[in-house]
Steps between C-alpha positions, in 0.01 A plus 500: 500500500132341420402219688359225244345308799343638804336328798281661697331354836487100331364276705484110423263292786442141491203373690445117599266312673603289773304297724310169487195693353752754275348757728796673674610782214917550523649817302860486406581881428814327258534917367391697729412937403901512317600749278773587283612604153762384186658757306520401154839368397564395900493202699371487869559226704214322775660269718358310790506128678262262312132596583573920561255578158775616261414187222152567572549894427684390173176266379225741604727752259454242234195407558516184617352497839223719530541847713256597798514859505757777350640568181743451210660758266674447208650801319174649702256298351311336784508147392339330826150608411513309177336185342716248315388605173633868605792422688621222180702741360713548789586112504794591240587778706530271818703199526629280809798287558431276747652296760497128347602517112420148479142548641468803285562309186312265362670205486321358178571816309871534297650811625465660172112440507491627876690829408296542241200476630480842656584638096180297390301709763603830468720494205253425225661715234766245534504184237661164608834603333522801731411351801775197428720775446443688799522189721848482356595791592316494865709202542848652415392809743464311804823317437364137337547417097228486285532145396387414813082620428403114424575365889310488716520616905603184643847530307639838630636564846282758755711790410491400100066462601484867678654621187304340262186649730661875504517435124098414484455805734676768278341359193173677470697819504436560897582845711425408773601171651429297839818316627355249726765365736703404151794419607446293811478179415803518349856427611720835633718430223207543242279750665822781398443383187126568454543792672743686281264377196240693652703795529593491152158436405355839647803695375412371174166534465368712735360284740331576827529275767271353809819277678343272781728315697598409872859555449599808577838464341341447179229731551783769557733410204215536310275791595474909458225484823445219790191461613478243828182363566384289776150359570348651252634876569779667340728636799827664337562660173751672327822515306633127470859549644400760745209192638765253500798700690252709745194280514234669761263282565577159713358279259716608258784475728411149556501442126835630463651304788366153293688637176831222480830652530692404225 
C-alpha cells in the first residue's frame, strides 16, 4: 500500500534565552530525529504524556511550527523544502482537528460562515448557493441539522463544537487530516461518539489519518499502527492491538497501566 505521508529524520528545536542578560541559550529538542510513515486510506496512532512531541510532530506536518532539520513526503513529493506560495496547494490537502473546538472556532463567526470559510479558499468554483448547500449537508454528516448554520459557538455543547470543527476540517475536500488530541476535552460518554464519526468519515471518504492522543485506549480503538513517543523520540511501533496486548517498551507499559478499567 502507498504511504501518502512519510516522515523522515524531523526534528523540531526550540531555543530560548534565559538569563538576566538573555545570554544563556536553552534548546528544547520537542521532536527529536523521528520517523515514520501513513499509508493512504490508514490511520496511525502517536500517543504520549503531555510534552513527549507527538502535537508538535502533528503541527510541523502542517506547517505550523517550523521544522529544524529532516523531511516531509506527501504522496513523495517532498513538501518540507517548500515556500508558502508552493506548499498553498497542499493547505486543502491538509486539515487539523484540534484539541479545543471552542478555541478553534471563532466565536464571532455563525457556524455556517466558519464552515464555509475553508470553501471560499480553496473552493472558488463554488458560488454562495453551493457553498450554503454544502454546509447543509456537512452539517447532517457529522450528525447536527442544517438549520442550525446561523448560531453561533457559544450555543452548542463541546461535543456538538468538535463536530462542527471536524465539519470545517473535511470541508475543503481534505486527504489527509491531523486529529489533534480531538476528543479529550470531552466527556467519556462523548468522546465514543466523535470517535465512531471519524471512523465513518474515513470509510466514507477516504480519509487518512494522523490520531494524537495520550489515551491509549482511544489511540487503540482507533488506529491500524501505534506509534509511542516519549521526549521527543518515538520508542515502539507497530500493529495497534499487537502494541496494546504485548507492549515492549516500559514506557509503553506504563501508559497502559494508566488506561481506566472500565
Amino acid at each position: 500500500m502507498a504511504n501518502l505521508i512519510t516522515v523522515d529524520d524531523l526534528k523540531v528545536h526550540f531555543v530560548s534565552k534565559q538569563g538576566l542578560l538573555s545570554q544563556k541559550i536553552h534548546t528544547v529538542k520537542a521532536v527529536d530525529s523521528i520517523s515514520f510513515s501513513i499509508p493512504k486510506g490508514k490511520t496511525v496512532g502517536l500517543v504520549g504524556e503531555s510534552g513527549s512531541g507527538k502535537s508538535t510532530t502533528g503541527k510541523a506536518i502542517a506547517r505550523l511550527v517550523p521544522m529544524t532539520g529532516g523531511s516531509i513526503y506527501y504522496n513523495e513529493n517532498n513538501i518540507s523544502e517548500l515556500s508558502n506560495k508552493e506548499f498553498y496547494p497542499y493547505r486543502k490537502k491538509i486539515q487539523m482537528v484540534f484539541q479545543d473546538p471552542f478555541g478553534s472556532l471563532n466565536p464571532r463567526m455563525s457556524i455556517g460562515s466558519s464552515i464555509s470559510e475553508p470553501m471560499t479558499i480553496h473552493l472558488k468554483a463554488l458560488n454562495e448557493t453551493e457553498r450554503k448547500d454544502k454546509v447543509a449537508y456537512l452539517l447532517n454528516k457529522v450528525g447536527l441539522s442544517a438549520d442550525m448554520m446561523a448560531r453561533f459557538p457559544h450555543e452548542f455543547s463541546g461535543g456538538q463544537r468538535q463536530r462542527i470543527g471536524i465539519a470545517r476540517a473535511i470541508a475543503a475536500e481534505p486527504e489527509f487530516i491531523i486529529c489533534d488530541e480531538p476528543v479529550s476535552a470531552l466527556d467519556v460518554s462523548v468522546q465514543a461518539h466523535i470517535i465512531n464519526l471519524l471512523k465513518d468519515l474515513q470509510s466514507e471518504f477516504n480519509l487518512t489519518y494522523l490520531f494524537v492522543a495520550h489515551d491509549l485506549a482511544v489511540i487503540e480503538h482507533m488506529s491500524d499502527t501505534i506509534l509511542v513517543m516519549t521526549e521527543g523520540k518515538i520508542v515502539e511501533q507497530g500493529d495497534a492491538k499487537e502494541v496494546c496486548r504485548n507492549p515492549q517498551h516500559p514506557y509503553t507499559q506504563k501508559l497502559l497501566e494508566a488506561v481506566p478499567l472500565i
